[in-house]
Phi, psi and omega in degrees: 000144178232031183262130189229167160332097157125335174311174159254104200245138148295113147281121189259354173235180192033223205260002178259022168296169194100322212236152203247150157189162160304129193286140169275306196208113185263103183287109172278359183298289180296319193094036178218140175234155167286116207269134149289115179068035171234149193043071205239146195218151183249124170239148193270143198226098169305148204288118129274197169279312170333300184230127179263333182267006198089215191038219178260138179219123162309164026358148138258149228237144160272168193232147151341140166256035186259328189254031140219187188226144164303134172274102203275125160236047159269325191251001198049058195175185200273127185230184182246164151257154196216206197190131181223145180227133223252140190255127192244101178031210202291021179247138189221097141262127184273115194231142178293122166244136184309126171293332182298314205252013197047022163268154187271107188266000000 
């Protein structure tokens, strides 16, 4: 996966296409990650100590990571990634690069 915690990912399908957000929480098992204020869904919660009155609570939902793209924001819009690795004296590092523009995101 080359989507990691804390990026900014483009939904490119469904009903948030379009809309830009922050990854929350990335599963790789299943292969879906958590958008902040994408795909929010309400669930009814019975009154605990935690929450005491109850009621209905927004979420997010997880999304495919097949329906979204990383978000460049040099081209404003959506880019592919590709991966490179740059050798620093005896050190190998692996760093993501944009494919349109060639900067190191």
């Amino acid at each position: 996966m080359r989507v990691r915690k804390g990026d900014i990912v483009y939904v490119r399908i469904g009903q948030y296409k379009g809309k830009t957000g922050k990854v929350l929480f990335v599963d790789t098992k299943k292969q879906t990650v958590i958008i902040q204020g994408i795909n929010m869904r309400k669930r009814h919660q019975k009154p605990s100590q935690k929450n005491p009155q109850g009621g209905v609570i927004t979420m997010e939902a997880p999304v495919h990571i097949s329906n979204i793209a990383l978000y460049s924001s040099t081209l404003s819009g959506p880019t592919k990634v590709s991966t490179k690795i740059i050798h620093e004296g005896t050190k190998a590092t692996k760093v993501r690069i944009c494919r349109k523009t060639g900067e190191q995101i």
